[in-house]
C-alpha positions in Angstrom: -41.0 32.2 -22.2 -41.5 30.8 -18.8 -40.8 27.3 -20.0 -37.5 28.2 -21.9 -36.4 29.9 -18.1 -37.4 26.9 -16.4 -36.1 24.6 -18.6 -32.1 26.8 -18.8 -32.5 26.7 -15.1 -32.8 22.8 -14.4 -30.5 22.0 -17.3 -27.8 24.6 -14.9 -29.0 23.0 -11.4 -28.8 19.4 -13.4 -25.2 20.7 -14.7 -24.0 22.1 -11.0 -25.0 18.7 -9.5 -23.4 16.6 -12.0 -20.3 18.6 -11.5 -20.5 18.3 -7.6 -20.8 14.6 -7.9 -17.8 14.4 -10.2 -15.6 16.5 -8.2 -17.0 14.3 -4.8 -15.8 11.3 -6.6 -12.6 12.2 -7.6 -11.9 13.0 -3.9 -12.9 10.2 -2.5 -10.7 7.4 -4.8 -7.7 9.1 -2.8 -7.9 7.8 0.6 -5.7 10.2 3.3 -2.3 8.7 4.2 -2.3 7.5 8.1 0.5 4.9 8.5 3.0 3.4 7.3 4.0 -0.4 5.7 6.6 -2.6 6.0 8.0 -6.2 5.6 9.8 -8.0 8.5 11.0 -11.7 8.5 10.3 -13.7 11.8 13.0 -16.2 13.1 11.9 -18.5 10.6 12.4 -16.7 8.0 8.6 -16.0 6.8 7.5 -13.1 5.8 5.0 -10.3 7.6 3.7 -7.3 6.9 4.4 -4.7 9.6 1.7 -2.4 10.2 1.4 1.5 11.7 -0.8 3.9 12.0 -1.8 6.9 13.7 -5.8 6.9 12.7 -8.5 5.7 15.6 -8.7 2.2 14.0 -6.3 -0.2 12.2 -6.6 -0.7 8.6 -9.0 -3.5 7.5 -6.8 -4.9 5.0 -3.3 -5.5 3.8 -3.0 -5.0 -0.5 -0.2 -7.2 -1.6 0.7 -7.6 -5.4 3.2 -7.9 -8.1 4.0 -4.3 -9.6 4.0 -5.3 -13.4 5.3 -1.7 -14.9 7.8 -0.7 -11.5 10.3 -2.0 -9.9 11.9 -2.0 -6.7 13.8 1.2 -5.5 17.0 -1.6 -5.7 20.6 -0.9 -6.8 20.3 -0.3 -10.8 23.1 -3.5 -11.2 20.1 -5.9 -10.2 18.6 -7.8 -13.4 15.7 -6.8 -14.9 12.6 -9.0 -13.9 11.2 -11.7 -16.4 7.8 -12.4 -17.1 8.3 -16.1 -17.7 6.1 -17.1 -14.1 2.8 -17.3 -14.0 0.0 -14.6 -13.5 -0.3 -14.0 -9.6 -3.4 -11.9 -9.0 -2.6 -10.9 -5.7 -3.5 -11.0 -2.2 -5.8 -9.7 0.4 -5.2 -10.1 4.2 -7.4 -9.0 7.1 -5.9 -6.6 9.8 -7.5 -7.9 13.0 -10.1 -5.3 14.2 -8.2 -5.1 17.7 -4.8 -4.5 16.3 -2.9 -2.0 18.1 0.1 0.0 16.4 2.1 -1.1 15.2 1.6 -4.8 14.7 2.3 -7.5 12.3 0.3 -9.7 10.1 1.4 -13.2 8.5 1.9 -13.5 4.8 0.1 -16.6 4.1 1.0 -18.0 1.1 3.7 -15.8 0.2 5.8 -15.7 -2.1 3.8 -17.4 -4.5 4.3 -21.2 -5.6 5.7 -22.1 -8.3 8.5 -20.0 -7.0 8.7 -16.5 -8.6 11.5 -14.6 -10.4 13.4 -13.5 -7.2 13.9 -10.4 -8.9 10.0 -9.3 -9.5 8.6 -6.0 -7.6 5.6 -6.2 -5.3 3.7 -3.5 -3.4 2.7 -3.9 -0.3 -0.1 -1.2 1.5 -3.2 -1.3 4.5 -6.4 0.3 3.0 -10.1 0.4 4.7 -12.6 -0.7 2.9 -14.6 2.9 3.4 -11.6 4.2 1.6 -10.9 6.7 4.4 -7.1 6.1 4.7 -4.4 4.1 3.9 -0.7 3.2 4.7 2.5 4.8 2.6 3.6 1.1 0.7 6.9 -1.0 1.1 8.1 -1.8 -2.4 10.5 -5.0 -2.3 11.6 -8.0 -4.1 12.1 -11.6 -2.9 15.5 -11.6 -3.6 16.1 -8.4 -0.8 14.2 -10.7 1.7 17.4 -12.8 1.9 19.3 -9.6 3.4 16.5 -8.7 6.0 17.4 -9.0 9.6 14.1 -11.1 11.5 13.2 -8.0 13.6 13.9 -5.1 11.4 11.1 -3.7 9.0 12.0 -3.1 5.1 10.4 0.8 4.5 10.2 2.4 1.0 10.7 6.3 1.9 10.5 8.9 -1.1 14.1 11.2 -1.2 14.6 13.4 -4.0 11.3 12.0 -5.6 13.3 8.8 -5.3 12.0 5.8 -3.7 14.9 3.9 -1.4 14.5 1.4 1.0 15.8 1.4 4.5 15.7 -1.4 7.6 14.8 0.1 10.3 14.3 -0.5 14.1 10.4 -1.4 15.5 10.8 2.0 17.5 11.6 3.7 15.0 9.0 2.3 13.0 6.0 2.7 15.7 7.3 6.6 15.1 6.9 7.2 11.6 3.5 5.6 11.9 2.3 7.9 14.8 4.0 11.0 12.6 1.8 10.2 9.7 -1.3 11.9 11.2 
C-alpha cells in the first residue's frame, strides 16, 4: 500500500514538474518588446537598419528576411510578388555592443543579387540572443525603398489591427524607442 502512495505521488510531482517546464518554455520563446525597427537610406542610397531601444543594452542582432506568406502593409493596387528568384535564406547582422539609441547598422549585402522581385516582403527585427527582448519589426519592399527620403526611418505601426507604414523623423523615432519600455 505504501508503494502504490509513493508511486501516485512521484508520478504527480513528475506530472507538476513536467507541466512547470512546459509552461516556462512557452514563456520564454516570446521575448518582451523593448524598441523599435526601421529602414533608412543614406545619401547613397544604401540601405540601414535603424535601431531603438529603451532596454539597458542594445540588441545583439538585426533578423532580416523575406516574408514568404505576408506582404507588405503597401497600397492593395501593388502586384502580387512572384516566386520566380531564388531562395534567399536571410541575414544576420551584429548590433555593436556599445551602440547607443538609437543608431544604425549597414545592410551588407542587401537586397540580394540576382536582383529580387521589387515587389517581395521582408521583415526586418533586433533580437538578443538570451531571448530577453526584441524590437517591433519594419515590414517593407524594395520597390518602397525608391520613395524613402536618406534621413527618414520607414516604421511598420499596427492601426486598427492593420499594419501601415509611416517615414518618420530620427526624433521622432529615438521617442517611440524610449516609449517602448
Amino acid at each position: 500500500m505504501v508503494v502504490q502512495i509513493l508511486t501516485r505521488t512521484r508520478r504527480i510531482v513528475a506530472s507538476l514538474a513536467a507541466a512547470l517546464l512546459v509552461l516556462a518554455g512557452l514563456t520564454s520563446c516570446t521575448p518582451e518588446v523593448k524598441g523599435v525597427t526601421g529602414l533608412t537610406l543614406d545619401a547613397d542610397g544604401q540601405p540601414f537598419a535603424a535601431l531603438a531601444w529603451c532596454g539597458d543594452r542594445p540588441p545583439d542582432v538585426l533578423l532580416l528576411f523575406a516574408e514568404e506568406d505576408s506582404v507588405s502593409p503597401a497600397p492593395s493596387d501593388l502586384p502580387t510578388p512572384s516566386t520566380n528568384w531564388p531562395y534567399w535564406p536571410g541575414r544576420k547582422y551584429a548590433v555593436p555592443r556599445d551602440a547607443a539609441s538609437p543608431t544604425t547598422v549597414h545592410l551588407v549585402g542587401f537586397p540580394p543579387e540576382p536582383a529580387t522581385d521589387p515587389h517581395t516582403a521582408f521583415r526586418l527585427f533586433g533580437a538578443t540572443n538570451n531571448s530577453s527582448f526584441a524590437s517591433r519589426s519594419v515590414t517593407f519592399r524594395l520597390a518602397e525603398l525608391a520613395n524613402l527620403q536618406p534621413g527618414s526611418i520607414l516604421i511598420t505601426d499596427i492601426v486598427d489591427n492593420d499594419e501601415v507604414q509611416r517615414s518618420i523623423s530620427l526624433d521622432e523615432f529615438a521617442r517611440l524607442g524610449r516609449d517602448e519600455c
